[in-house]
C-alpha distance (Angstrom), angle and dihedral (degrees) to the residues before:
residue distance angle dihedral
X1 . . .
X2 4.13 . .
X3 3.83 108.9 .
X4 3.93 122.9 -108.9
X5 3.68 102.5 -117.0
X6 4.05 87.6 46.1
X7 4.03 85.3 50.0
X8 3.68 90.4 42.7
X9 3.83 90.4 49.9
X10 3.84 95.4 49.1
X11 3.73 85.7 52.7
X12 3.16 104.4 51.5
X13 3.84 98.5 44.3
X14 3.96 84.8 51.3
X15 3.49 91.2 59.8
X16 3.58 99.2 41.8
X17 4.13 87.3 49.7
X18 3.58 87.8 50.9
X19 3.71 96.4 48.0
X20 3.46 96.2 47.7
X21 3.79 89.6 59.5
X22 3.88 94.1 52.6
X23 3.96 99.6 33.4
X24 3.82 118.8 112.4
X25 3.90 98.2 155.4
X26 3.82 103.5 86.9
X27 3.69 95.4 -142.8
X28 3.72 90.7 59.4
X29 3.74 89.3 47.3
X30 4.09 81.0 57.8
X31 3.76 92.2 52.7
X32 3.82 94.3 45.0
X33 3.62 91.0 60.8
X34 3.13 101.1 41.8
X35 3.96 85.5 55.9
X36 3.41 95.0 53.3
X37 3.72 100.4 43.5
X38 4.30 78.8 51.9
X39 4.10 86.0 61.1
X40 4.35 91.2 42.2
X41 3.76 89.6 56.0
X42 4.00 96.1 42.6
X43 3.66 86.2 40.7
X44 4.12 91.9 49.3
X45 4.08 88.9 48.7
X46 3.74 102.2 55.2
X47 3.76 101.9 29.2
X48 3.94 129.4 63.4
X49 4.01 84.2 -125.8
X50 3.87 108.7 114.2
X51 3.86 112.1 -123.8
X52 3.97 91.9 -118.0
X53 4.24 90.7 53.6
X54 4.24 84.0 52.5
X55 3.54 96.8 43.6
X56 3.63 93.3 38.7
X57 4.24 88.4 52.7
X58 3.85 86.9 41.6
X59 3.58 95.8 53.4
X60 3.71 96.0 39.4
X61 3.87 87.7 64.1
X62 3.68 126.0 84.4
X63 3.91 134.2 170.6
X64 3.59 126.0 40.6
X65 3.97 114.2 -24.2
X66 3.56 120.6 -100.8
X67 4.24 136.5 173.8
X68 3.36 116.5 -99.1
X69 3.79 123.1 -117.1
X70 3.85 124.7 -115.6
X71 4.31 111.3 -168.8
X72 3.64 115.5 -160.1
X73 3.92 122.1 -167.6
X74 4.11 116.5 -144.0
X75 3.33 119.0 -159.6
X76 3.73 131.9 166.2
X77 3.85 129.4 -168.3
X78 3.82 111.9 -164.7
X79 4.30 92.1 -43.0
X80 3.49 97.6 -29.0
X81 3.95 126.3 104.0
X82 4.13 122.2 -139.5
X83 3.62 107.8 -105.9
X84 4.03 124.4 -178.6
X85 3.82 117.1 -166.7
X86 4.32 108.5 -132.2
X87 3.45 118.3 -130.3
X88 4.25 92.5 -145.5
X89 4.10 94.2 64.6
X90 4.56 104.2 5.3
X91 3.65 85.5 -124.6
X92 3.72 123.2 127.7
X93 4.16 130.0 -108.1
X94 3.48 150.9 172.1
X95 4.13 105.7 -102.3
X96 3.62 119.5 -95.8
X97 3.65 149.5 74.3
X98 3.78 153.8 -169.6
X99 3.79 108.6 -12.8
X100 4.05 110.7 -102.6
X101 3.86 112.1 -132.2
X102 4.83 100.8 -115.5
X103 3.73 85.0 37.0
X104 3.99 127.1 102.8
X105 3.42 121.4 -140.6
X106 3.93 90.8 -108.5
X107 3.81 86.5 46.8
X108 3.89 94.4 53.6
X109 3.44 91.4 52.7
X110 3.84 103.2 49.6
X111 4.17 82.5 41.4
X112 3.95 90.6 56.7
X113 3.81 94.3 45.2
X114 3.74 95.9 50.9
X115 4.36 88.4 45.4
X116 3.24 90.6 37.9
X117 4.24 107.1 36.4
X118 3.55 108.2 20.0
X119 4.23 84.8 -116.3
X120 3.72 130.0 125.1
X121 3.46 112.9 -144.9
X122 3.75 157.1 -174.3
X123 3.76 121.1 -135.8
X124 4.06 111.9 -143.5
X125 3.49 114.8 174.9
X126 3.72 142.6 -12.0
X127 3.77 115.4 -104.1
X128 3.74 111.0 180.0
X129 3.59 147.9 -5.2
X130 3.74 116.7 -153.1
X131 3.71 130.4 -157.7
X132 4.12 93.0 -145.3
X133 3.63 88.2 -146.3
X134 3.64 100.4 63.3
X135 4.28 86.4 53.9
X136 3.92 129.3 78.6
X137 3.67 93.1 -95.2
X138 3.70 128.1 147.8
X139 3.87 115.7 -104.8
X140 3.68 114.4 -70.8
X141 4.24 131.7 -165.3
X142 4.21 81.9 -153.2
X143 3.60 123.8 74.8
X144 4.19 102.2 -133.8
X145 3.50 132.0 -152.2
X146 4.26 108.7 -168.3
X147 3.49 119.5 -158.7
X148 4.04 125.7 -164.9
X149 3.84 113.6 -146.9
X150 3.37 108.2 -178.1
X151 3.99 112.8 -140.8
X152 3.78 142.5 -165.7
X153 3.75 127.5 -146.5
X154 3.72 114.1 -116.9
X155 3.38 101.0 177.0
X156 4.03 135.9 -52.4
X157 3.71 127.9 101.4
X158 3.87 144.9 -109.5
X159 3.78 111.4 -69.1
X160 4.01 132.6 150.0
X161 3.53 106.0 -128.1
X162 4.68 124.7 -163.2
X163 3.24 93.9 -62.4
X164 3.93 111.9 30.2
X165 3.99 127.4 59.2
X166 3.79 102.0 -166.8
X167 3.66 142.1 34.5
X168 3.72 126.0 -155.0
X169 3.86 149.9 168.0
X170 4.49 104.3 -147.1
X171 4.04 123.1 -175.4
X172 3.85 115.2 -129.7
X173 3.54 83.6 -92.9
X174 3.78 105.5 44.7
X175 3.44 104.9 51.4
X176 3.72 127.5 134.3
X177 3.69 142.2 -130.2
X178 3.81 105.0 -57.7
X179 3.62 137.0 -148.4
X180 3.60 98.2 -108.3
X181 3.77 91.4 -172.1
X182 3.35 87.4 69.7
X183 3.99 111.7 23.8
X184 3.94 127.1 8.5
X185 3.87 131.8 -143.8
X186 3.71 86.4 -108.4
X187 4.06 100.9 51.5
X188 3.89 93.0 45.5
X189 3.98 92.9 48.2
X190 4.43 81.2 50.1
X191 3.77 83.3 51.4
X192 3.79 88.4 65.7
X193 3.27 93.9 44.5
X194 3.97 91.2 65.7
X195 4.20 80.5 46.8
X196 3.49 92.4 65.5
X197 3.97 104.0 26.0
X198 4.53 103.3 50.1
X199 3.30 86.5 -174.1
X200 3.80 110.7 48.4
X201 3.84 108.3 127.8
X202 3.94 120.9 -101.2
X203 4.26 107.0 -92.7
X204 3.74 112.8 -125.6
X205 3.64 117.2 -170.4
C-alpha cells in the first residue's frame, strides 16, 4: 500500500546511510551524499516532515540502516479497548511509542501505558507485528515496524500523562477518531478480534 516515490526514497537513503558507513574512497563518499540528500528533498516534498527534522534524523544515524520500531499497548476492560487521546493531532490511540534503546518490547509497552494512561500493567503475549507500509497510514520518511503487545491492568488509574489529554475505554462500535499515524480503523477492530478469539495465532507481516 506505501507509495513508490516514498519506497524509492526509503531506499535510497538506506543505501546512502549504509554506504557512508563503509566508504573510504572520497569520491564515493561524494556520491553517497549526494544520494541521500536526493531522498531528504523527495522526502521533504511529499511528507509534512520539514527538510531540517529529515536531515537532522538522517544525519543523526550511523551504521547499517534499520526500521524503526513502533510498540503499541492493548488493553481491554470487559469489551472495551484502552484508548488515550494525543495532544499533537486530538485524535485517539492505543498507548505507546517509539521503542527506547534498555527497554524490551514488553517493557516499552507497560512503560507507555503507565506515562501515557495512568495504568499499571502486565504484558501477556505478543499479538502482531506490522509492516507500517502494508497499512492505511499517512506517508512516512521512516520505515516502521508496529508491534501489538497485548496488556493487562494490574492496578493504577486513569490519568493523562505529557503527551495525551484523555483516557478512555470504546466498544467496537463506539470508538472515536483515531490517530491513524499511529493505529488504523482496521488494526484496532483486529485487536478485538484477539479479545474474543485467546487463541488466534500471532500476525506477521
Amino acid at each position: 500500500m506505501e507509495l513508490k516515490w516514498l519506497e524509492w526514497a526509503k531506499q535510497m537513503q538506506a543505501i546512502a546511510q549504509t554506504g557512508l558507513t563503509y566508504a573510504t574512497d572520497v569520491y564515493d563518499i561524494e556520491r553517497y551524499e549526494a544520494l541521500r540528500q536526493m531522498s531528504i528533498e523527495i522526502l521533504a516534498e511529499y511528507t509534512s516532515v520539514s527538510q531540517e527534522k529529515i536531515t537532522l534524523a538522517f544525519a543523526s544515524d550511523n551504521g547499517y540502516t534499520t526500521p524503526k520500531t513502533d510498540i503499541r499497548a492493548v488493553v481491554f476492560k470487559g469489551n472495551k479497548i484502552l484508548l488515550v487521546r494525543e495532544k499533537i493531532d486530538g485524535a485517539w490511540a492505543m498507548p505507546g511509542g517509539w521503542s527506547d534503546i534498555g527497554y524490551s518490547p514488553k517493557e516499552i509497552a507497560v512503560k507507555e501505558t503507565k506515562e501515557e494512561a495512568g495504568y499499571d500493567t502486565a504484558a501477556v503475549r505478543l499479538l502482531a507485528v506490522l509492516d507500517k507500509k502494508f497499512h492505511p497510514h499517512p506517508p512516512s520518511p521512516y520505515h516502521v515496524y508496529k508491534m501489538f503487545i497485548l496488556c493487562e491492568i494490574t492496578g493504577g488509574a486513569a490519568a493523562a500523562g505529557v503527551e495525551t489529554s484523555e483516557v478512555g475505554f470504546f466498544g467496537i462500535d463506539e470508538l472515536p477518531e483515531l490517530s491513524v499515524e499511529r493505529n488504523t480503523l482496521g488494526q484496532v477492530q483486529l485487536m478485538f478480534e484477539y479479545l474474543h478469539n485467546p487463541n488466534k495465532e500471532i500476525i506477521l507481516d
